[in-house]
C-alpha positions in Angstrom: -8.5 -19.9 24.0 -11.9 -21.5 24.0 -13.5 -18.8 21.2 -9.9 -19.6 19.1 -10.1 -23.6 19.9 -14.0 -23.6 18.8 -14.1 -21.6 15.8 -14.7 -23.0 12.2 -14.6 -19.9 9.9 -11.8 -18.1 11.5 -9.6 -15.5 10.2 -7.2 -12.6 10.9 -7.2 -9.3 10.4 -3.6 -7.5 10.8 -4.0 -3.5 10.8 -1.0 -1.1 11.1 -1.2 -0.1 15.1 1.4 -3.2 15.6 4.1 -1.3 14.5 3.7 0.7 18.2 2.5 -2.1 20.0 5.4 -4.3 18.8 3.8 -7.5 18.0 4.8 -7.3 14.1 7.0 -10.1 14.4 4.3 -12.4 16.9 1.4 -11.3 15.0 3.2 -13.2 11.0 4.1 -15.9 13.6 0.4 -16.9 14.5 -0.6 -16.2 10.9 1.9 -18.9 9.9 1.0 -21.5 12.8 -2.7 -21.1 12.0 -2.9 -21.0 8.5 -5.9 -19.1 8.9 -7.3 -16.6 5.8 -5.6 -13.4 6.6 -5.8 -9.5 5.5 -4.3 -6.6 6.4 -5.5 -2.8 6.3 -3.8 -0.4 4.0 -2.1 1.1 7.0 -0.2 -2.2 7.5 0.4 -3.7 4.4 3.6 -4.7 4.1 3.5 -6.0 7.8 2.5 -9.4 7.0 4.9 -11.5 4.4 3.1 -11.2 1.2 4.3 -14.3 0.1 2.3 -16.3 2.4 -0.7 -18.6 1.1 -3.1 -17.9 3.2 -1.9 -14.0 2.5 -5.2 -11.9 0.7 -3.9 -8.5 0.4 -6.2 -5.5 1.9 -9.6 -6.2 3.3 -11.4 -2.8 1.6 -14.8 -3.2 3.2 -17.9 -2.7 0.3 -15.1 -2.5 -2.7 -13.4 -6.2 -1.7 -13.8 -9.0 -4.1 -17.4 -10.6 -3.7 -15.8 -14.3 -2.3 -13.9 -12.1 0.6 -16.9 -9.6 1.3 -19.1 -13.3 1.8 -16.4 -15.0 3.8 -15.6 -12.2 6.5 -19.6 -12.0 6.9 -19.8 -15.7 7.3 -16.4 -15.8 9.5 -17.4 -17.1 13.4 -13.8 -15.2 14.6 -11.9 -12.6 13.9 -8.4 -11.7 15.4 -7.8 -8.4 14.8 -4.0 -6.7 15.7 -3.3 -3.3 16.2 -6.8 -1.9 15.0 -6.6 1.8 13.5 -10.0 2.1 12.8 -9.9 5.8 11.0 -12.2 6.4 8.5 -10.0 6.6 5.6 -8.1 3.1 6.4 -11.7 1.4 6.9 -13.5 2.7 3.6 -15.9 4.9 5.2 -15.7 2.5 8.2 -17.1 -0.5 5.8 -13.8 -2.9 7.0 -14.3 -2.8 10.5 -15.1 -6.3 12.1 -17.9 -7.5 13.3 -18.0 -7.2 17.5 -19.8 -10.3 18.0 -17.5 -12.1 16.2 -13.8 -10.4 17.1 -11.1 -10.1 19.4 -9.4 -6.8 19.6 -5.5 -6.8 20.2 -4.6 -3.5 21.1 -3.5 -1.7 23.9 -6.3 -3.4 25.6 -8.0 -6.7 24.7 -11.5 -6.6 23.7 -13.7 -9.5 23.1 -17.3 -8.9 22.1 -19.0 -6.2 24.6 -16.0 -6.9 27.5 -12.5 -4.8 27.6 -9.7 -6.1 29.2 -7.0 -3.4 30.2 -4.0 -2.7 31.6 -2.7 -5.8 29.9 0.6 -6.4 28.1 -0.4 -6.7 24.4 3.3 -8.3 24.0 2.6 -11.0 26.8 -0.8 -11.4 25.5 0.2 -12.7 22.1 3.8 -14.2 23.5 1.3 -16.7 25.7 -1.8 -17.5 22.4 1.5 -18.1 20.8 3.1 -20.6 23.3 -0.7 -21.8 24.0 -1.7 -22.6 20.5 -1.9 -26.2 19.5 -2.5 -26.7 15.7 -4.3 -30.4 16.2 -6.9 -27.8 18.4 -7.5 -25.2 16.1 -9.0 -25.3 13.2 -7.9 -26.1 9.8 -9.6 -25.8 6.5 -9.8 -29.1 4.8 -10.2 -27.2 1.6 -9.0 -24.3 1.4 -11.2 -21.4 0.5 -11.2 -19.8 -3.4 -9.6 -16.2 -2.1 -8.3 -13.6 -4.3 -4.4 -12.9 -4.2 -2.9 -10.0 -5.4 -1.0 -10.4 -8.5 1.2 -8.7 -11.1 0.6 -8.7 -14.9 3.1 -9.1 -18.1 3.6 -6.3 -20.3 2.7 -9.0 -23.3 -0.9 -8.8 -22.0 -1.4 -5.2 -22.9 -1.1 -3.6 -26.1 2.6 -1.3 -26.4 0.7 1.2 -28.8 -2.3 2.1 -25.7 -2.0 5.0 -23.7 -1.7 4.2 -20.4 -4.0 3.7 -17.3 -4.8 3.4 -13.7 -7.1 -0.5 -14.3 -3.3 -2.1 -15.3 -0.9 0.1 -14.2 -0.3 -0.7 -11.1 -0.6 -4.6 -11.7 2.6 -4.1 -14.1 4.7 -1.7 -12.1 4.1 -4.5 -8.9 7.2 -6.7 -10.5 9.3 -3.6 -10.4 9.7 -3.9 -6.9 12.3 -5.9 -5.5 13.4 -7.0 -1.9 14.2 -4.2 0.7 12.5 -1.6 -1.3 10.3 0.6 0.4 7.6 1.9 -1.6 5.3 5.2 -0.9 2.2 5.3 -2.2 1.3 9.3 -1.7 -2.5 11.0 -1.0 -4.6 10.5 -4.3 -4.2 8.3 -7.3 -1.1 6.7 -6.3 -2.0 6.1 -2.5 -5.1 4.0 -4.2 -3.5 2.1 -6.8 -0.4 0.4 -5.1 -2.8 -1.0 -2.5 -2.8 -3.8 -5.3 1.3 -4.5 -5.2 1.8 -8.0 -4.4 5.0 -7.2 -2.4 8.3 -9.4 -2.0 9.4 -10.5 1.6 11.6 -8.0 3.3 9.3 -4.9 1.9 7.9 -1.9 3.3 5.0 0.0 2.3 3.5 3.1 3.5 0.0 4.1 2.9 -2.1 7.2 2.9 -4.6 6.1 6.1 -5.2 8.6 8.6 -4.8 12.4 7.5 -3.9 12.8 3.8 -1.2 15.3 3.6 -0.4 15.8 0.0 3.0 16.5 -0.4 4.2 14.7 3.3 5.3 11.4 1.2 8.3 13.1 -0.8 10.5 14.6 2.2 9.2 10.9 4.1 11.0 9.2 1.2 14.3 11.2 1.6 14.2 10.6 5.3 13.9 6.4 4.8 16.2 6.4 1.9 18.6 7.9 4.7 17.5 5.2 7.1 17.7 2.3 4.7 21.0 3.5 3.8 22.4 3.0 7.4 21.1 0.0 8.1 22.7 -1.7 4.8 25.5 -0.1 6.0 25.5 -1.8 9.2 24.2 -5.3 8.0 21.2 -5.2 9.5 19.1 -5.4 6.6 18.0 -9.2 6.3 21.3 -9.6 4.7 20.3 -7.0 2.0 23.3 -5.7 0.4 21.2 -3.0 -2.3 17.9 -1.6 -2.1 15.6 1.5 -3.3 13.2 3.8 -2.1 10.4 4.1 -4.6 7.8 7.1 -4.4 4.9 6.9 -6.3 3.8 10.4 -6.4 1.1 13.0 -8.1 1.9 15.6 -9.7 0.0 18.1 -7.6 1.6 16.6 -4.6 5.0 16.8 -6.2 4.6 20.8 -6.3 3.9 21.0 -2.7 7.6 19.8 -1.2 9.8 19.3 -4.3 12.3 21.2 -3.0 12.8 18.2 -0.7 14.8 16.5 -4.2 17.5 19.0 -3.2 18.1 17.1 0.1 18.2 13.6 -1.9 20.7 14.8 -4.1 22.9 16.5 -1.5 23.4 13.0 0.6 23.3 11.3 -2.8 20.2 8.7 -1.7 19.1 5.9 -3.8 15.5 7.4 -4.7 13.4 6.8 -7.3 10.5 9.0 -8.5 7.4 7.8 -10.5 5.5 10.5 -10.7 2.0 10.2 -12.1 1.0 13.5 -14.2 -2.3 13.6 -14.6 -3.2 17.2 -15.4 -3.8 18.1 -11.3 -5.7 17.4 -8.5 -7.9 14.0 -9.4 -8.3 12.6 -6.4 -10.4 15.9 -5.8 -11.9 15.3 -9.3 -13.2 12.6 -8.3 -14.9 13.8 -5.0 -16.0 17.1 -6.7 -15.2 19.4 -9.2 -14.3 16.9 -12.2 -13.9 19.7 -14.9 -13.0 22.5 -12.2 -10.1 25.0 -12.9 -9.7 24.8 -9.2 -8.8 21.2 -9.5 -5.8 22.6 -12.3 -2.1 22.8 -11.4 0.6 24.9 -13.2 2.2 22.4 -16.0 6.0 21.9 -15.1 8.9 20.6 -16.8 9.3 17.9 -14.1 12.2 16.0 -15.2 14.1 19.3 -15.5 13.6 19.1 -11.0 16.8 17.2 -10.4 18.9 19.6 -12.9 17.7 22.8 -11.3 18.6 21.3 -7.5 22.0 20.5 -8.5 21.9 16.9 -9.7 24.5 15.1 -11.5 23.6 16.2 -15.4 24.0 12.3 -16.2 20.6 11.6 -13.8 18.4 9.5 -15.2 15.1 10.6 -16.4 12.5 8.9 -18.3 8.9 9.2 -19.4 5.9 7.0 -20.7 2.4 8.0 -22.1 1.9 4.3 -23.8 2.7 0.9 -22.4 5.3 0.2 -24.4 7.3 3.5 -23.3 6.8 2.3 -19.7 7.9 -0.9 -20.5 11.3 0.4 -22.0 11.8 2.7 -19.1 11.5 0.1 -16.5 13.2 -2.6 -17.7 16.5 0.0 -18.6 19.4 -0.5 -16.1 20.1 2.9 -15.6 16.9 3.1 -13.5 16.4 -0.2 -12.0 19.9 -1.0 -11.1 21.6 2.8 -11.0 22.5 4.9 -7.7 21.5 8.0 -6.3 17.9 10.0 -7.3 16.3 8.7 -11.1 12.8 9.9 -12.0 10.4 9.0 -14.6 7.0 11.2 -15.5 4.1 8.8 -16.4 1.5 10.2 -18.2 -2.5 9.8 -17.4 -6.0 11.3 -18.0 -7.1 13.6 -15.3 -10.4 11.5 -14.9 -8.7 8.3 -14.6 -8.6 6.4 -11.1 -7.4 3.0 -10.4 -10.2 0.4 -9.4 -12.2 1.0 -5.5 -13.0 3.8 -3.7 -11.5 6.8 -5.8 -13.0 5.1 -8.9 -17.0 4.8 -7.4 -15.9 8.7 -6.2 -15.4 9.6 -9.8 -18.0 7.5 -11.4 -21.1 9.0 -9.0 -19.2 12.4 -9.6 -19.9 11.7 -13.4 -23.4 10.8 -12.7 -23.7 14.2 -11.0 -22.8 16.1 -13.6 -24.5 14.2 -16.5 -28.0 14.6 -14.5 -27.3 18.5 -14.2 -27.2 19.1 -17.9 
């Protein structure tokens, strides 16, 4: 308590390992009595109520915002919950605390160079919670100038451009509603909706530890199926309708699309965005840009839910400009229909959204240009 009572550049990290540890609910509490700056990691977004102001979205290491990178080196404590400290979910390690300067709430309670263990993570932050006195903490008399995540209008781009990974992602945010749970699969997608400014009652999951292409489409079907039951059973924050959105590759689509035939059979409020973008360009951007290998075979993708027995009425859509896009997500029959709906939206293979794929793909063009 004396490191938390003393501190006057304090901050919180929240990353996704209090899901196990079952602090989710403590950990937004202290974030609320504080009022301290606070992140999470892409493993956990979604864990903290977006809608918080003193919420900053993910901490991404060496690509954050230039204010956050010189306030978290400038912070004198860090609480950080649930650490997961892969290299993936730390930008090549870049986001992980300093030592000096951080407590570590996991299955054991590290401060500085000392580890505390066999300790009740639960009890631990039940007690700083019970403990915590706001006159003894401290509180930012002005506020610091923090980046939020935020959405953009579809009157701010032009309808007639083709689209892109630099604005997508900030437009397709205010598609999301409360309840929904959103996957963001491995690659483009994974990358992009780290930017989402989520509603309250949300769930996101993240790409973070072992990048299985293809693992996010039969995960959808099987928290579609959850999410069912539990609006069924009014436990859903009083939720009476809510979707699963996957945001999905289409690479990664061609490794377990047969999974759509399992939506369709239980009839599960799904809906596909699928991202075609001419193959693999996540792996464009590590290596191979203009690579054959980096090719996949060129489907009719919205002809998926008619060949696994969908209902001939499902809705389909596609978009190569933002004006299509714009159509297709404002219609009703997607937003506000039932059972599977999928829309193809169309990209250039060596487009990334902004951060670590995008440096990738940049230093991959520099490559090639100083071979020729």
């Amino acid at each position: 308590m004396d490191k938390i009572s003393s501190a006057k550049s304090p901050m919180i990290l929240v990353d996704g390992e209090t899901r196990p540890l079952g602090i989710v609910e403590q950990t937004e509490e202290l974030v609320k009595a504080t009022g301290w700056p606070t992140w999470t990691t892409a493993f956990s977004k979604s864990l903290v109520d977006e809608s918080l102001p003193n919420y900053h979205g993910i901490y991404s290491g060496r690509f954050s915002d230039s204010a956050v990178k010189t306030f978290v080196e400038k912070a004198d404590l860090i609480l950080c919950f649930g650490p997961h400290f892969s290299s993936t979910n730390t930008y090549a390690f870049s986001s992980i605390p300093k030592p000096d300067v951080t407590i570590l709430f996991s299955d054991n309670i590290k401060i500085a160079d000392q580890t505390f263990r066999d300790v009740s993570i639960r009890a631990v932050v039940r007690s700083l919670l019970e403990r915590l006195e706001k006159s003894k903490i401290h509180q930012y008399a002005h506020y610091p100038e923090l980046p939020k995540d935020h959405g953009i209008e579809f009157s701010e781009v032009s309808s007639e451009e083709k689209i892109t990974h630099s604005k997508f992602w900030h437009l397709t945010s205010s598609f999301v509603r409360p309840g929904d749970i959103i996957f963001g699969e491995t690659g483009t997608a994974g990358h992009g909706s780290r930017v989402f400014a989520l509603p309250r009652h949300t769930r996101m999951f993240l790409p973070t530890t072992w990048l299985s292409i293809g693992y996010m489409l039969p995960a959808a079907q099987g928290a579609a199926l959850a999410q069912r039951e539990l609006i069924q059973s009014s436990k859903y924050h009083n939720i009476k309708e809510a979707r699963t959105i996957l945001f999905i590759g289409d690479g990664s689509f061609q490794m377990t699309v047969q999974e759509i035939s399992t939506m369709i059979r239980h009839k599960l409020d799904v809906i596909i965005i699928l991202l075609n973008n001419d193959g693999y360009t996540i792996e464009r951007c590590i290596h191979g840009l203009h690579q054959s290998y980096n090719d996949v075979a060129r489907w009719r993708y919205l002809q998926a839910p008619g060949f696994f027995g969908g209902d001939p009425e499902t809705y389909t859509g596609s978009a190569k400009t933002w004006g299509e896009l714009e159509k297709v997500l404002k219609d009703g029959k997607l937003k506000d229909g039932k059972s599977l709906r999928m829309v193809e939206v169309f990209m250039d293979p060596d487009d990334a959204p902004e951060g670590a794929l995008l440096d990738l793909l940049q230093k991959e063009k520099e490559r090639i240009a100083d071979s020729q």
